[in-house]
C-alpha positions in Angstrom: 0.0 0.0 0.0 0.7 3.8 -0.9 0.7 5.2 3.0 0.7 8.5 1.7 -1.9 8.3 -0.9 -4.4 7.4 1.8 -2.6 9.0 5.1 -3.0 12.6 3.9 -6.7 12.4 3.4 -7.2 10.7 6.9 -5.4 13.1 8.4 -7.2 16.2 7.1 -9.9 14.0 8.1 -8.9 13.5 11.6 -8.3 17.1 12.1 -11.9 17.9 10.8 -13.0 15.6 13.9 -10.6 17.8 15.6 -11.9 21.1 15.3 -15.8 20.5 14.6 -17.1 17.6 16.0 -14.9 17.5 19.5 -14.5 13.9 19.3 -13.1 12.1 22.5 -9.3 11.3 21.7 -10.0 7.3 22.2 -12.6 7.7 19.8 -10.8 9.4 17.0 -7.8 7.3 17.5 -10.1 4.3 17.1 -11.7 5.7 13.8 -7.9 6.2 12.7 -7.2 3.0 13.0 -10.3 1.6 11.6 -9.9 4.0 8.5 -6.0 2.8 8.2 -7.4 -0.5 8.8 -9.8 0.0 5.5 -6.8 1.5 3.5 -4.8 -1.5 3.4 -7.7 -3.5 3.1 -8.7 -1.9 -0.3 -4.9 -1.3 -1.6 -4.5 -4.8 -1.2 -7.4 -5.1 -4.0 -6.0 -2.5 -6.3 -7.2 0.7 -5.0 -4.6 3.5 -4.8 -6.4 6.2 -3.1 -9.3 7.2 -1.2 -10.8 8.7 -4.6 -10.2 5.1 -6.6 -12.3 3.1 -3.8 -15.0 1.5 -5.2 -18.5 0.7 -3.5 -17.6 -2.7 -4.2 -14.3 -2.7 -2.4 -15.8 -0.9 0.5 -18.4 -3.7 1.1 -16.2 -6.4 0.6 -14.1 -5.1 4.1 -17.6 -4.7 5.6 -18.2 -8.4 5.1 -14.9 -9.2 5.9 -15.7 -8.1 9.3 -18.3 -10.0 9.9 -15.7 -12.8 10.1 -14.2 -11.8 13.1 -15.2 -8.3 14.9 -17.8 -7.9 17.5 -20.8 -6.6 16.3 -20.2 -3.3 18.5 -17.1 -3.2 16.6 -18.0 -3.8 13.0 -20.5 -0.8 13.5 -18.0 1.7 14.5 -15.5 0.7 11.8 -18.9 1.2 9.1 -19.5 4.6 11.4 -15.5 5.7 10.7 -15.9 4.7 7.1 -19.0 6.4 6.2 -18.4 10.1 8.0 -15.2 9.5 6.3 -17.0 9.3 2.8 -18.9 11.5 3.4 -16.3 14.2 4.7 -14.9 13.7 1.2 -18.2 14.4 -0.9 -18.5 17.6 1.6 -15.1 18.4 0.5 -15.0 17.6 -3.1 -12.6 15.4 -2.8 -15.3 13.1 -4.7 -18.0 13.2 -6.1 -20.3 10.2 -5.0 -20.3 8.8 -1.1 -18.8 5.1 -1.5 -20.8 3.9 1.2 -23.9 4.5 0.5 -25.3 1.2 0.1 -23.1 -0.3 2.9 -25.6 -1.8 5.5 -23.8 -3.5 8.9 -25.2 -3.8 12.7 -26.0 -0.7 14.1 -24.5 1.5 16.6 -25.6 1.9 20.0 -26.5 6.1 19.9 -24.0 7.9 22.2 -26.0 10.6 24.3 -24.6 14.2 24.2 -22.8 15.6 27.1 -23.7 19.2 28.4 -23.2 21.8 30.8 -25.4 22.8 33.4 -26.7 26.2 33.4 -24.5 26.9 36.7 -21.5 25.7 34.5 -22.5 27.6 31.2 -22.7 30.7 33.2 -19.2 30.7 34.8 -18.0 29.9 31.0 -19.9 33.0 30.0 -18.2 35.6 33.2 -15.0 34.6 32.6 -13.6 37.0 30.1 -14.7 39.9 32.8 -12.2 42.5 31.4 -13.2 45.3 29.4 -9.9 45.0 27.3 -10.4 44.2 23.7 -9.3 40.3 24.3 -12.1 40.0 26.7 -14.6 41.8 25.2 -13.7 39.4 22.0 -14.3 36.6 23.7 -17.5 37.2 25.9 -18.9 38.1 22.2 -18.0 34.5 20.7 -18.8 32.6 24.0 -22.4 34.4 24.3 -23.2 34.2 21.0 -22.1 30.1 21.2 -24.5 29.6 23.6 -27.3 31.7 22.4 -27.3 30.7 19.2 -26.0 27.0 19.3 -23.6 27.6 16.2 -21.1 25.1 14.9 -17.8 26.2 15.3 -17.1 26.5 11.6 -20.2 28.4 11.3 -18.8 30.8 14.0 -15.5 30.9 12.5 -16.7 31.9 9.4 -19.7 35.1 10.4 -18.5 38.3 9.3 -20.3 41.7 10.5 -23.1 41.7 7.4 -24.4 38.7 8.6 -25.5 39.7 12.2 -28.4 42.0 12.7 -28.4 42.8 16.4 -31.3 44.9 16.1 -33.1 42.2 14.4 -31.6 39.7 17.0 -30.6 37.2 13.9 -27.8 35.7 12.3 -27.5 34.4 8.9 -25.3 31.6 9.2 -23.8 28.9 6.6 -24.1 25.4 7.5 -23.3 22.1 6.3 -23.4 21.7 2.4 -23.5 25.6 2.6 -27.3 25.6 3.8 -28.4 29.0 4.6 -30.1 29.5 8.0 -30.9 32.4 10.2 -31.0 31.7 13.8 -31.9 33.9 16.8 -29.1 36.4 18.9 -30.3 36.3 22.4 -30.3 40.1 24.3 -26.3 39.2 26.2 -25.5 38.1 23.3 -26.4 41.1 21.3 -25.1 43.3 23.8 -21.7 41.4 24.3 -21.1 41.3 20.5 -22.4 45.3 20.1 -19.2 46.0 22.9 -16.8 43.6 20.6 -17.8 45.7 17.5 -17.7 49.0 18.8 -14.4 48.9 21.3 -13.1 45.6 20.8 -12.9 45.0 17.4 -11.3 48.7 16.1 -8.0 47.6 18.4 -7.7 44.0 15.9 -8.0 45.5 12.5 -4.9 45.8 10.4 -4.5 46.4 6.6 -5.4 43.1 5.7 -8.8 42.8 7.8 -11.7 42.2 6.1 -15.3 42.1 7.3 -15.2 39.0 10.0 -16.9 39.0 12.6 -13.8 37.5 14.9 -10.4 38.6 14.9 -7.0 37.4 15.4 -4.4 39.4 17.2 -3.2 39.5 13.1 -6.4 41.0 11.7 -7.7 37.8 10.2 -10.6 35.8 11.2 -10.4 33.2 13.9 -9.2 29.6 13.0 -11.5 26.5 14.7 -8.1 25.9 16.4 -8.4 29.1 18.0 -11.6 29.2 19.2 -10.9 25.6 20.4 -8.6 26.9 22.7 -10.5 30.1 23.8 -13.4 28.0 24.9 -10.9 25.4 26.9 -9.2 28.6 28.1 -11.9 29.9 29.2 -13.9 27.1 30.9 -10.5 25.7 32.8 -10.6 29.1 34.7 -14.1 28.7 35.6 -13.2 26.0 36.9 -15.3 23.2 35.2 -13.8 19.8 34.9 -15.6 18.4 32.1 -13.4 18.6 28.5 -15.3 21.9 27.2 -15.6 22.1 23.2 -17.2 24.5 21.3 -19.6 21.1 20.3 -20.6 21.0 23.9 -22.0 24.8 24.0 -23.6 23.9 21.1 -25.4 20.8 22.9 -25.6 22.5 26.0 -28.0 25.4 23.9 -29.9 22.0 22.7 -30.2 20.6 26.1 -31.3 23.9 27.3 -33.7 24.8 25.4 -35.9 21.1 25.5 -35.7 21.8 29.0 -37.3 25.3 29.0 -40.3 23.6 26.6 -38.9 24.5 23.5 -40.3 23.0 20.5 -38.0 19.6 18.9 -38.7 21.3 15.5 -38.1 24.7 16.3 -34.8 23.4 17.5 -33.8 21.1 14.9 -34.4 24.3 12.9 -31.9 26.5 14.8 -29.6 23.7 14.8 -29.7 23.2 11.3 -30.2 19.9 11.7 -31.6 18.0 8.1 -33.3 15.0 9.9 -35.8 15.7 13.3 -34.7 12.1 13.8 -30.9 13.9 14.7 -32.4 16.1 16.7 -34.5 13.4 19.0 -31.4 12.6 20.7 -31.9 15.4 22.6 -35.0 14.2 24.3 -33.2 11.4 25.3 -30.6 13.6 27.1 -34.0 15.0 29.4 -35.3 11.7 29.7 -32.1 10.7 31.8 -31.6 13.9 33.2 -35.6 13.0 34.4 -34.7 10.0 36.0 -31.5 10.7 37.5 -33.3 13.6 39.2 -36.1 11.1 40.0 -33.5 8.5 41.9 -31.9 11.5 43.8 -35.0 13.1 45.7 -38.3 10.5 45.0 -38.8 9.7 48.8 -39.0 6.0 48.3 -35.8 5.8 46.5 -34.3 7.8 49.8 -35.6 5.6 52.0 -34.3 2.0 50.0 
C-alpha cells in the first residue's frame, strides 16, 4: 500500500474531527485506526487512493468483518468509514459517497454531554475584562450559547451577517445551507461592545469584514476558538473537556428543558433530519430519571 496516498486524506480527516465535532481522543484514534485498517484492506485489492475506492471494495471489508469483529465493533468501523466518505463528498474530494449502500449492525447512539446552566454561566463571566481580548471573547462565548452555532459556522460570520437589532444571524451550514438563527439580548449586547471597542484595536491592513479577529487581523481559526473555549472554561473552573460542540449541545439541552419545540430546535440547529435532533429528548429523559432517583422519597428511604 501507498501510505501517503491514503494518510493525507485521513489526516485532514482526523483534524476535521478535531476542530468540529470534539471527538473524545479514544474515539478518534479508534476511527484512525479503523480508516487505516480499511486503507490497506482496499490497496491490497487494487485501489490506490481514497478517490479510486470503489462501493464494491468498500463492502467487501464490511463483510470481511463480519468474520471476526464484535458486532459493536464492526458498526464503529462502518461509522468511521462512512463520515469519512462523506467528509470527502462535503469536501470535493469526490464526487459520490462510496458507502452509501453499505448496511452493517447498528451503533448503540451515544447521548450528548452538556453543561449545566450553573457551568454555562461561569463559561460565560469569565472573560470579565473590558480589554479588547475580553470583550472578544465574551462576544464568541455568548453568541455560542445563544445561538448553538457550529464552530465552523462561527469561525466563518462576518459583521453583514449579524443584525443585532433584528436579534438574527445568517449563518452557513453544512453543504453551505443557509439558515438564520436567533441572537439572544447578552448576546447582542456582548457582540455590540466587541464591534464598537473591541474590534477597532484587531483590525490591520489586511482585515476584512469577519466577525472574529485574530491578534493578526484575520478571522479566527477552529483551532483558536478551540482553545479560547478550553481557556476559558478551565478558569471557571469546570472539569468536564469543554468544546465548542458542547456549548452547542448544551444550547440544545437547554432549550428542551425550558419547553422549547423539537422542531423549532432542529431548525436553529440546522439539523436536516428531526430524527438527529430526537437525541436530545433522550438527554432530558435521563436527566428526568436521575433527578427522579436522587430526591423521590422512596428511592431515599431504599
Amino acid at each position: 500500500m501507498q501510505a501517503s496516498a491514503f494518510a493525507s486524506d485521513i489526516d485532514a480527516y482526523l483534524a476535521y474531527l478535531d476542530l468540529e465535532r470534539g471527538l473524545a481522543r479514544n474515539t478518534r484514534e479508534s476511527y484512525q485506526r479503523d480508516l487505516e485498517q480499511c486503507a490497506a484492506f482496499v490497496a491490497a485489492r487494487g485501489a490506490r487512493d481514497w478517490r479510486r475506492v470503489t462501493a464494491g471494495q468498500a463492502g467487501e471489508w464490511v463483510r470481511s468483518l463480519s468474520r471476526r469483529t464484535a458486532a459493536s465493533s464492526q458498526a464503529r468501523k462502518l461509522t468511521a468509514l462512512r463520515m469519512f466518505a462523506r467528509f470527502m463528498v462535503r469536501e470535493r474530494l469526490r464526487d459520490d459517497d462510496f458507502t452509501a449502500l453499505l448496511s452493517g449492525p447498528r451503533p448503540a447512539r451515544r447521548l450528548p454531554d452538556a453543561l449545566t446552566a450553573a457551568e454555562v454561566g461561569r463559561l460565560l463571566a469569565s472573560p470579565s475584562g473590558g480589554d479588547p481580548a475580553s470583550l472578544r471573547d465574551r462576544a464568541l462565548l455568548e453568541l455560542f450559547y445563544s445561538s448553538g452555532l457550529r464552530v465552523s459556522e462561527l469561525a466563518a460570520l462576518t459583521l453583514q451577517q449579524v443584525d443585532l437589532k433584528g436579534g438574527l444571524a445568517r449563518v452557513f451550514g453544512k453543504g453551505s445551507k443557509e439558515r438564520v438563527v436567533p441572537v439572544g439580548a447578552r448576546a447582542r449586547e456582548a457582540l455590540a461592545d466587541w464591534i464598537a471597542s473591541g474590534r477597532p484595536h484587531y483590525v490591520k491592513a489586511r482585515t476584512r469584514s469577519e466577525l472574529f479577529l485574530s491578534s493578526r487581523g484575520t478571522s479566527l481559526s477552529r483551532v483558536s476558538l478551540w482553545a479560547i473555549v478550553r481557556r476559558h472554561a478551565r478558569r471557571a473552573g469546570i472539569r468536564k473537556a469543554v468544546k465548542p460542540h458542547l456549548l452547542r449541545h448544551s444550547f440544545a439541552t437547554h432549550l428542551l428543558t425550558g419547553g422549547a419545540d423539537l422542531r423549532a430546535i432542529q431548525e436553529m440547529l440546522g439539523h436536516a433530519s428531526i430524527s438527529t435532533t430526537q437525541i436530545y429528548t433522550a438527554v432530558e429523559g435521563r436527566r428526568l430519571l436521575d433527578q427522579h432517583a436522587r430526591f423521590h422519597p422512596r428511592n431515599r428511604e431504599k
